[in-house]
DSSP file (Angstrom, degrees, kcal/mol; ACC not computed):
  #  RESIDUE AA STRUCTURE BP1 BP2  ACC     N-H-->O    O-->H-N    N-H-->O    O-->H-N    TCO  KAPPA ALPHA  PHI   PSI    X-CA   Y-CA   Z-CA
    1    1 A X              0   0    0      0, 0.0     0, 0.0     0, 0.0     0, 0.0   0.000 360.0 360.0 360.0 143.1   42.1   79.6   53.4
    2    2 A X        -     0   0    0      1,-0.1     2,-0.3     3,-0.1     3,-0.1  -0.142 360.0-137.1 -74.8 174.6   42.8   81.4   56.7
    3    3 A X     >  -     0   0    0      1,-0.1     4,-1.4     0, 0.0    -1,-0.1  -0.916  21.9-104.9-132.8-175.8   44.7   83.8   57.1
    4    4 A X  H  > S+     0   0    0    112,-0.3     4,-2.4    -2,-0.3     5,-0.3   0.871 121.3  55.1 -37.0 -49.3   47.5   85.2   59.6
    5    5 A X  H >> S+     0   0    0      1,-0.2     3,-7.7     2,-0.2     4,-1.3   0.936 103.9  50.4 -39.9 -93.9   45.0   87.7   60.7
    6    6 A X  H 3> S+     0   0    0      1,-0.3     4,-2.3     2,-0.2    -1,-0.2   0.754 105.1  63.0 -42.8 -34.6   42.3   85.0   61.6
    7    7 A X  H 3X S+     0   0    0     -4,-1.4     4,-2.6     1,-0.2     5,-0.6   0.928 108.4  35.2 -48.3 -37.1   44.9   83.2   63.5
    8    8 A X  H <X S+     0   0    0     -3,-7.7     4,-0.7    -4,-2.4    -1,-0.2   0.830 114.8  53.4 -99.7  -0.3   45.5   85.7   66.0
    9    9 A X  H >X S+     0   0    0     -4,-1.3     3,-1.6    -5,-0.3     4,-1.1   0.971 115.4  47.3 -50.4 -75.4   42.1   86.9   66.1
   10   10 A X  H 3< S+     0   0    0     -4,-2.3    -2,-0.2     1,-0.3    -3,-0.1   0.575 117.2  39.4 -35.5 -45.5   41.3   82.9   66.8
   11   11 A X  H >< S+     0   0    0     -4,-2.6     3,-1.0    -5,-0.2    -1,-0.3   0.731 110.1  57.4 -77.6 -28.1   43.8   82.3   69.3
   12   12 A X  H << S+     0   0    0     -3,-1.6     5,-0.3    -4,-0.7     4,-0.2   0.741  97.3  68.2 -76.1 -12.0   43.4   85.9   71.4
   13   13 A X  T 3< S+     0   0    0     -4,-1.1     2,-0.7     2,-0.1    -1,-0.3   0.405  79.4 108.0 -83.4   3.9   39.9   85.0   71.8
   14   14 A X  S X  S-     0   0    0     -3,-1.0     3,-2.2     1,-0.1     2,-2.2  -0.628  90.7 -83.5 -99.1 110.4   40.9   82.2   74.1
   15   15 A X  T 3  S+     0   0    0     -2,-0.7    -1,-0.1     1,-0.2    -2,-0.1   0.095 112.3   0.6   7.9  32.0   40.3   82.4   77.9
   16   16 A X  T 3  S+     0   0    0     -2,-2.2    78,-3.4    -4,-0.2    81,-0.5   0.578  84.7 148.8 114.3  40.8   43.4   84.5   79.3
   17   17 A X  E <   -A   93   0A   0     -3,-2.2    76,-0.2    -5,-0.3    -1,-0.2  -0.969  21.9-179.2 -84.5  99.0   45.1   85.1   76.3
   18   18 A X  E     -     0   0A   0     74,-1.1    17,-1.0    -2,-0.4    18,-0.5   0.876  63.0 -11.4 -49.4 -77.0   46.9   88.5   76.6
   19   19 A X  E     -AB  92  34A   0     73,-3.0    73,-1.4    15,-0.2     2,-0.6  -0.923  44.3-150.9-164.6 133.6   48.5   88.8   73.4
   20   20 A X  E     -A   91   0A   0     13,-1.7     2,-0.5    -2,-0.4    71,-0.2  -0.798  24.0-179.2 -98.4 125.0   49.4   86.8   70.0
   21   21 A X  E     -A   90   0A   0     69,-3.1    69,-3.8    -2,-0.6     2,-0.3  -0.994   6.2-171.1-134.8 128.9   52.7   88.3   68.4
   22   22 A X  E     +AC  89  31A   0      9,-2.1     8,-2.7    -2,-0.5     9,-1.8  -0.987  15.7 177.9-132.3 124.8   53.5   86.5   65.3
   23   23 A X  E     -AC  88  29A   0     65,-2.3    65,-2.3    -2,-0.3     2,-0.4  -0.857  37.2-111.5-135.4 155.1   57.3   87.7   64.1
   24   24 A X  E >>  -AC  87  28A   0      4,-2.0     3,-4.4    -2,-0.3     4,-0.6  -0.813  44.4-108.8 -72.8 125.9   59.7   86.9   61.2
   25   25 A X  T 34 S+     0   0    0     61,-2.4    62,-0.1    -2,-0.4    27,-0.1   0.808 126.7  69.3 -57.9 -18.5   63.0   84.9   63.0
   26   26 A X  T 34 S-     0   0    0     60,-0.3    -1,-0.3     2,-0.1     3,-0.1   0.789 121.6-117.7 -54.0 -23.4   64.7   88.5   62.0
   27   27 A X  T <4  +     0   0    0     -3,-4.4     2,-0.2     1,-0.3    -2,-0.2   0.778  64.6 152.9  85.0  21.7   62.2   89.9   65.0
   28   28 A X  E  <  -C   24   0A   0     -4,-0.6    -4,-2.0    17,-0.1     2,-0.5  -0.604  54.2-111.3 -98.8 146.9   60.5   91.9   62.4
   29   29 A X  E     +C   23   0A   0     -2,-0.2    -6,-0.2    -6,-0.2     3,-0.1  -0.830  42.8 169.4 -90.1 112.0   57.0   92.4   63.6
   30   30 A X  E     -     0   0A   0     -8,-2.7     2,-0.4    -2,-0.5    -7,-0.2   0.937  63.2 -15.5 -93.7 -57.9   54.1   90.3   61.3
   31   31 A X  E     -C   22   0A   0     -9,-1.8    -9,-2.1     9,-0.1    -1,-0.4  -0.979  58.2-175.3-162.7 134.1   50.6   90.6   63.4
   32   32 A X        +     0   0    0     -2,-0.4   -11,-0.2   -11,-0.2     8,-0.1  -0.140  11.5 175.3-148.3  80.1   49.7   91.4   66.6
   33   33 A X        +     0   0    0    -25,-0.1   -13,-1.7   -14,-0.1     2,-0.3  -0.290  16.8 163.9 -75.5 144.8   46.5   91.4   68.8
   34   34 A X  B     -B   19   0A   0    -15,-0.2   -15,-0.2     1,-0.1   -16,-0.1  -0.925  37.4-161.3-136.1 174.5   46.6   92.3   72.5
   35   35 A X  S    S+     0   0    0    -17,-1.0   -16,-0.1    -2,-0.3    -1,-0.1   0.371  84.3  68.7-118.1 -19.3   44.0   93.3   75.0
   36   36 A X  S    S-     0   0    0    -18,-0.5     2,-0.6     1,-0.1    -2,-0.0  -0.295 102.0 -84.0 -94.3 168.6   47.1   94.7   77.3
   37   37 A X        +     0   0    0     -2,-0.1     2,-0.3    -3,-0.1    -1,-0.1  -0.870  63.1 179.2-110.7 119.2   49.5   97.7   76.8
   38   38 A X        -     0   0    0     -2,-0.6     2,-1.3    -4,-0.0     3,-0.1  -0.907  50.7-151.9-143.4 145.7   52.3   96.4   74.5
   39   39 A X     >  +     0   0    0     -2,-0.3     4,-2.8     1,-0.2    -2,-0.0  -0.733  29.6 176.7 -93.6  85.8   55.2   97.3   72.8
   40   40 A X  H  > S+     0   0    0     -2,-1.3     4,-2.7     1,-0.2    -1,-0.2   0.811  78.3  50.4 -65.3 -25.4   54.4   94.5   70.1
   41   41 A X  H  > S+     0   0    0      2,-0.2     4,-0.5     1,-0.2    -1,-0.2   0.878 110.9  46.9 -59.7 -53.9   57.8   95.8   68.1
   42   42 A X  H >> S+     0   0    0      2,-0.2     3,-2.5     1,-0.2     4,-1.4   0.997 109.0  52.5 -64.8 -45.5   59.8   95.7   70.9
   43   43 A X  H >X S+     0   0    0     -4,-2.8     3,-0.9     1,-0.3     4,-0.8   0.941 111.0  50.7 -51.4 -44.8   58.5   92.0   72.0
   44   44 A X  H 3< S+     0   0    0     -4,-2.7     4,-0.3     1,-0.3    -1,-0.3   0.439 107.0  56.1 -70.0   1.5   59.4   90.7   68.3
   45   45 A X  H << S+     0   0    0     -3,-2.5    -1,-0.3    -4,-0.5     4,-0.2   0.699 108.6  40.1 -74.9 -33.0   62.6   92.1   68.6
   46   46 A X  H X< S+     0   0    0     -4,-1.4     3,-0.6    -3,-0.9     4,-0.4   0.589 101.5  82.5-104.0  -9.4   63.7   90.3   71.8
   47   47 A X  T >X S+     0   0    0     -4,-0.8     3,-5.8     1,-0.2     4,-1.3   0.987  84.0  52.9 -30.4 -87.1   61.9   86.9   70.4
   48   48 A X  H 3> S+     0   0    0     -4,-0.3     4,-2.5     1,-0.3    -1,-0.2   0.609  99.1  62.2 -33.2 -38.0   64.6   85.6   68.2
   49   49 A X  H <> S+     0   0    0     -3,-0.6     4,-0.9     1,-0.3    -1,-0.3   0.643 108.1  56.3-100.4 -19.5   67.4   85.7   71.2
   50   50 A X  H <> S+     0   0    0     -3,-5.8     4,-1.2    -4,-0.4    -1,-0.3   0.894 111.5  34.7 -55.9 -57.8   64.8   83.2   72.6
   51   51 A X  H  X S+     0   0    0     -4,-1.3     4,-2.2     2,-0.2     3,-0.3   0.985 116.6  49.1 -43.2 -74.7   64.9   81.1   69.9
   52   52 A X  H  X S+     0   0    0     -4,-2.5     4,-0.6     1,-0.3    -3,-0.2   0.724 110.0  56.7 -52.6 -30.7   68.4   81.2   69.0
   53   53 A X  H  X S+     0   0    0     -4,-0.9     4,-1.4     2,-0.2    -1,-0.3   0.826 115.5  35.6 -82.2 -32.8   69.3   80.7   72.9
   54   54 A X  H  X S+     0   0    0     -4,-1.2     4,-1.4    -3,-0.3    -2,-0.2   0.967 109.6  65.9 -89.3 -25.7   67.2   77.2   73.3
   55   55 A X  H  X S+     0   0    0     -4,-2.2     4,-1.9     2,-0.2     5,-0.4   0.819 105.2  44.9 -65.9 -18.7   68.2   76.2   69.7
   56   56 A X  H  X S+     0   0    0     -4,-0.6     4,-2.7     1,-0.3     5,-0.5   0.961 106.4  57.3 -92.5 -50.8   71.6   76.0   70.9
   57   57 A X  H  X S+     0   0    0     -4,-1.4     4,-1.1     1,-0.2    -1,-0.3   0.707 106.9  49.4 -31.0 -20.5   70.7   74.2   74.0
   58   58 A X  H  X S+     0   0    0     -4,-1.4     4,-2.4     2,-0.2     6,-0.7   0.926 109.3  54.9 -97.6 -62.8   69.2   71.7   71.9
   59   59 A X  H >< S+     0   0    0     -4,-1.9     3,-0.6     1,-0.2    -2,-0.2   0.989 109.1  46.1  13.1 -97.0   72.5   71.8   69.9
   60   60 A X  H 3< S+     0   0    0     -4,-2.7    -1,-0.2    -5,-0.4    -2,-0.2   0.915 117.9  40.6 -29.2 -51.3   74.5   71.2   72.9
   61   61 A X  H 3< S-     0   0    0     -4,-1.1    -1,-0.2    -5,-0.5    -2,-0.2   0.755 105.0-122.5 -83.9 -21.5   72.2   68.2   74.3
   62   62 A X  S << S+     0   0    0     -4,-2.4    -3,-0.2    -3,-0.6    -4,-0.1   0.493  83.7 112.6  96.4   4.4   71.8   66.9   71.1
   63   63 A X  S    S-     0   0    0     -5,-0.5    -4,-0.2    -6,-0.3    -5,-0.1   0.317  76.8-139.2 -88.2   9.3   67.4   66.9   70.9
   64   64 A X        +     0   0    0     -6,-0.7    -1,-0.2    -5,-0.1     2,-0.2  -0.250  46.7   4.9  61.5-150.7   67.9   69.7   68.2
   65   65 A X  S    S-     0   0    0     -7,-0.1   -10,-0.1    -3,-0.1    -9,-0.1  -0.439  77.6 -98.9-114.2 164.2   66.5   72.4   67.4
   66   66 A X        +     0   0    0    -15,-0.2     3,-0.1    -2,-0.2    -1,-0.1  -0.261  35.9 165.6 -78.6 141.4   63.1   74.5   69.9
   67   67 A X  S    S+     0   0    0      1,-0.2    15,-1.7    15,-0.1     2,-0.4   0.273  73.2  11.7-101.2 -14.3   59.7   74.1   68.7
   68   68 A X  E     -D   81   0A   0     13,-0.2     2,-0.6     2,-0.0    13,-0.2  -0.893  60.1-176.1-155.0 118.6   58.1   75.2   71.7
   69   69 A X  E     -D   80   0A   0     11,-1.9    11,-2.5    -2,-0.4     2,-0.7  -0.918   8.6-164.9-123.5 140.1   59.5   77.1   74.8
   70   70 A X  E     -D   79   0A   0     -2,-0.6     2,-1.0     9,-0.2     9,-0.2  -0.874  11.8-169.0-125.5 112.9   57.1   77.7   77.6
   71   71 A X        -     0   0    0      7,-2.4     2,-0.7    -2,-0.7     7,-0.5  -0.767  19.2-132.4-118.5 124.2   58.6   80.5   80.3
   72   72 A X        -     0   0    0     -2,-1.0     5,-0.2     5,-0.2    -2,-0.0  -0.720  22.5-155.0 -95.2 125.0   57.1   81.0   83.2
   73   73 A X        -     0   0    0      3,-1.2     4,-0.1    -2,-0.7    -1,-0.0   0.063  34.0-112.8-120.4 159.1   56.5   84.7   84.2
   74   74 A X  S    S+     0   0    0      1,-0.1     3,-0.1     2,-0.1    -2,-0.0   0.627 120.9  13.4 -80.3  -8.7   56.1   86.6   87.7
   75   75 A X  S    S-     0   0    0      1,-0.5    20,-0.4    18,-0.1     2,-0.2   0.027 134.7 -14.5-158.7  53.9   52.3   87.1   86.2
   76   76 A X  S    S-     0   0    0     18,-0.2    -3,-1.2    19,-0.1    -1,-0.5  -0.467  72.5 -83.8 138.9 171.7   51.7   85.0   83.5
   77   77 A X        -     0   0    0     -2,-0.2    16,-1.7    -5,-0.2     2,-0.3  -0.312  19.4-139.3-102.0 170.1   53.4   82.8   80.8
   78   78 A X  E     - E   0  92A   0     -7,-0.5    -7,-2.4    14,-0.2     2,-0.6  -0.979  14.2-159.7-139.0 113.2   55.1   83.3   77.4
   79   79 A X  E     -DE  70  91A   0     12,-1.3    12,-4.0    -2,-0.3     2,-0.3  -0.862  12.0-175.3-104.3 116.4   54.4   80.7   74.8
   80   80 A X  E     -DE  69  90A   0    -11,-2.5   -11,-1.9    -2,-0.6     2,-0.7  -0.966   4.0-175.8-121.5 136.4   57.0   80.7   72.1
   81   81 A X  E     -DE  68  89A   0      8,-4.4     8,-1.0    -2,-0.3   -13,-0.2  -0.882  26.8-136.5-129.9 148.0   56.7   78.5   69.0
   82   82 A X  E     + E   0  88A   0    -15,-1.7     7,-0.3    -2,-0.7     6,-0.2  -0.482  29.1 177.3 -62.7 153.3   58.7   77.6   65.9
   83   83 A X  E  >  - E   0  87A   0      1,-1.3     4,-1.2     4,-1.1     3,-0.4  -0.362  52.4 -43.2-170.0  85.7   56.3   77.7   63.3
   84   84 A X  T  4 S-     0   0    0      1,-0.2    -1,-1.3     2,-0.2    27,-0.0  -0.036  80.4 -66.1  80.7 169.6   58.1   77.0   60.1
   85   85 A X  T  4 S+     0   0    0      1,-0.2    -1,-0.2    -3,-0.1     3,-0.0   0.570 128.5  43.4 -81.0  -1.9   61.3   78.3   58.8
   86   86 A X  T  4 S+     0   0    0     -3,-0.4   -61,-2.4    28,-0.1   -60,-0.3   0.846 107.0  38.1 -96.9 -52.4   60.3   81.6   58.6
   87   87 A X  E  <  -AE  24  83A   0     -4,-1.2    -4,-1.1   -63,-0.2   -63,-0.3  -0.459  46.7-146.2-112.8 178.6   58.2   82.7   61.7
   88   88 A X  E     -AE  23  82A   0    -65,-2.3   -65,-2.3    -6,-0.2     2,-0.3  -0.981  10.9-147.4-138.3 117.2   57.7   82.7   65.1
   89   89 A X  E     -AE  22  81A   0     -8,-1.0    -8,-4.4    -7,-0.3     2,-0.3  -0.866   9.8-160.1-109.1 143.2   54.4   82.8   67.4
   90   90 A X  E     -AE  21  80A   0    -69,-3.8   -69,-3.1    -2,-0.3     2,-0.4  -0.851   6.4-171.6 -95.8 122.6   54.4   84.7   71.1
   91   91 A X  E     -AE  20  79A   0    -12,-4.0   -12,-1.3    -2,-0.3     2,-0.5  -0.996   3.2-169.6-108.5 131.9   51.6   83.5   72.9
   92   92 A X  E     +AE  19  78A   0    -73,-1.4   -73,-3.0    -2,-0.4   -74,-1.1  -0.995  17.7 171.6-108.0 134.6   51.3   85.8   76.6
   93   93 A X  E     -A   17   0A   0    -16,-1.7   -76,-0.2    -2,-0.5     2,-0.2  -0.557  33.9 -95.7-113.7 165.7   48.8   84.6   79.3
   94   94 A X    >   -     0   0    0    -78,-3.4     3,-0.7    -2,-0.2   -18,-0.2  -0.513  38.4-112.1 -90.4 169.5   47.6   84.9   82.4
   95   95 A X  T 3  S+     0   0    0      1,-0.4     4,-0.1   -20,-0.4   -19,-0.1   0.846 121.8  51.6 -66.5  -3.4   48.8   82.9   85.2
   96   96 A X  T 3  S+     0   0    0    -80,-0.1    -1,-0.4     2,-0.1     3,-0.1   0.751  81.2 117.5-106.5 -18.1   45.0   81.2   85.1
   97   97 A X  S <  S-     0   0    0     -3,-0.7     2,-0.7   -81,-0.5     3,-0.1  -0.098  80.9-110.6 -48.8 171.9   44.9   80.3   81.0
   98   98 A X     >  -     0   0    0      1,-0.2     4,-1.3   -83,-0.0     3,-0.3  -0.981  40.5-172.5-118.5  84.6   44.6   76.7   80.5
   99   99 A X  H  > S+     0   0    0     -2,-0.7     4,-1.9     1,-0.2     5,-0.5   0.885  71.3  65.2-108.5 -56.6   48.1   76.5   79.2
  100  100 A X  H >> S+     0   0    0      1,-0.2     4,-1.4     2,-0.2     3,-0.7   0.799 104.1  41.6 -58.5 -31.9   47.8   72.8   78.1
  101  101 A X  H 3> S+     0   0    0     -3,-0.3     4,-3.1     2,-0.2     5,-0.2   0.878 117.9  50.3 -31.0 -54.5   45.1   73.1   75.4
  102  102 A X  H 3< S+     0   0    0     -4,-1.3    -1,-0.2     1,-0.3    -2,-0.2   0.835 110.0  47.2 -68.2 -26.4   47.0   76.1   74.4
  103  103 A X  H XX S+     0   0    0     -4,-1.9     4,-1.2    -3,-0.7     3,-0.5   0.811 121.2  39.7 -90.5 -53.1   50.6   74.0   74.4
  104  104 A X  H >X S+     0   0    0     -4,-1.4     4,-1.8    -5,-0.5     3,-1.2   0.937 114.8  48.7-103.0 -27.0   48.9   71.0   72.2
  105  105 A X  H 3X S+     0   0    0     -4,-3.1     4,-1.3     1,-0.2    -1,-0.3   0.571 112.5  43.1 -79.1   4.1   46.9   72.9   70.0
  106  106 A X  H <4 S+     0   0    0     -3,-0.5    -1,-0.2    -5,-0.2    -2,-0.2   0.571 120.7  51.3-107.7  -7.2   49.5   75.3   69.0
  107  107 A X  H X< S+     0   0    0     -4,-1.2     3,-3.1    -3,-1.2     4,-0.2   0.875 114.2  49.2 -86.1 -94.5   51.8   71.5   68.9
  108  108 A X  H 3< S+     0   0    0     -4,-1.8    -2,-0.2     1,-0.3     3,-0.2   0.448 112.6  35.0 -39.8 -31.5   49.1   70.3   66.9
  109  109 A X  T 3X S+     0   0    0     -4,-1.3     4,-3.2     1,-0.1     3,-0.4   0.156  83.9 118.2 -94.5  21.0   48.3   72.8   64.0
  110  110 A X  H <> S+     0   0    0     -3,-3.1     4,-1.8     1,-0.3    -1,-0.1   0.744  79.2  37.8 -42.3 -42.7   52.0   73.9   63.5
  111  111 A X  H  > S+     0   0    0      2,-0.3     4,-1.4    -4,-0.2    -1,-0.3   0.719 112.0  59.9-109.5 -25.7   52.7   72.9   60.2
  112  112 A X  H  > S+     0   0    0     -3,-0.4     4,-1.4     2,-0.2    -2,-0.2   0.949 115.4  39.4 -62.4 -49.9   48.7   74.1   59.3
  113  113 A X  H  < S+     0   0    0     -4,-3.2    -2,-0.3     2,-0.2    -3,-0.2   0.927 113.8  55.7 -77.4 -39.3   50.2   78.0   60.7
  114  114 A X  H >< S+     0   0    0     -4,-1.8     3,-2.6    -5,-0.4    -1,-0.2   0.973 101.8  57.8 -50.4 -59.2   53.7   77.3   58.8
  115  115 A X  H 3< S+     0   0    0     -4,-1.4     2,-5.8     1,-0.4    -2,-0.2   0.827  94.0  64.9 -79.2 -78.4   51.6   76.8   55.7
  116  116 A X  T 3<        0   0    0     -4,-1.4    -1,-0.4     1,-0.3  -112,-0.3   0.325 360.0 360.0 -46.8  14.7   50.1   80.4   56.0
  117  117 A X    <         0   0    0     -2,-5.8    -1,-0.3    -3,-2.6    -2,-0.2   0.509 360.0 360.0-114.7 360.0   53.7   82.2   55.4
C-alpha cells in the first residue's frame, strides 16, 4: 500500500508542480515536498481558514461542504482538497501546469488518499 510519502513524491513529479503540502484540518503540518523556497509550516497553518471559509459558503448556498477550491494566484495556482475527514492536500503550480488533469485526478483518487490517514 502506498504511502503519504509516495503521494507527494508522485504528484510533485508532475509538470509544474511547485509544492504538495498535505496538513491535518488543525493546519498541523503532515508531508511536504517542494522544489521552491517554502515555509511549508506556515502554509499548513493558513490552509484550514481556507477550508473553513468555503465550507461556510457552501453552508450559506446550500451545495455543502468544499472538496476542492482552486485559487488563482499572481504566478501560479493553489489547489486545495478535502481529502477525508482528517486532512487536507495543497497543491501549488505554475501558471503553465496543466491544472485540469491535476483537478480530476486529485477528484478522482480522493477517497484512495483519504484511505492513507
Amino acid at each position: 500500500m502506498p504511502t503519504i510519502r509516495d503521494l507527494t513524491v508522485a504528484i510533485r513529479q508532475r509538470p509544474g508542480i511547485e509544492a504538495v503540502v498535505v496538513l491535518g484540518r488543525d493546519g498541523l503540518l503532515i508531508d511536504s515536498q517542494s522544489t521552491i523556497d517554502l515555509d511549508a509550516e506556515g502554509l499548513a497553518a493558513r490552509v484550514p481558514g481556507i477550508v473553513a471559509s468555503a465550507d461556510e459558503i457552501g453552508a450559506t448556498t446550500g451545495h455543502g461542504s468544499m472538496r476542492i477550491a482552486l485559487i488563482e494566484q499572481e504566478n501560479g495556482y493553489a489547489v486545495v482538497s478535502s481529502v477525508g475527514d482528517d486532512a487536507v492536500l495543497c497543491v501549488l503550480t505554475t501558471p503553465s501546469a496543466d491544472l485540469g488533469s491535476l483537478l480530476y485526478d486529485v477528484r478522482r483518487h480522493r477517497e484512495s488518499i483519504a484511505r492513507l490517514f
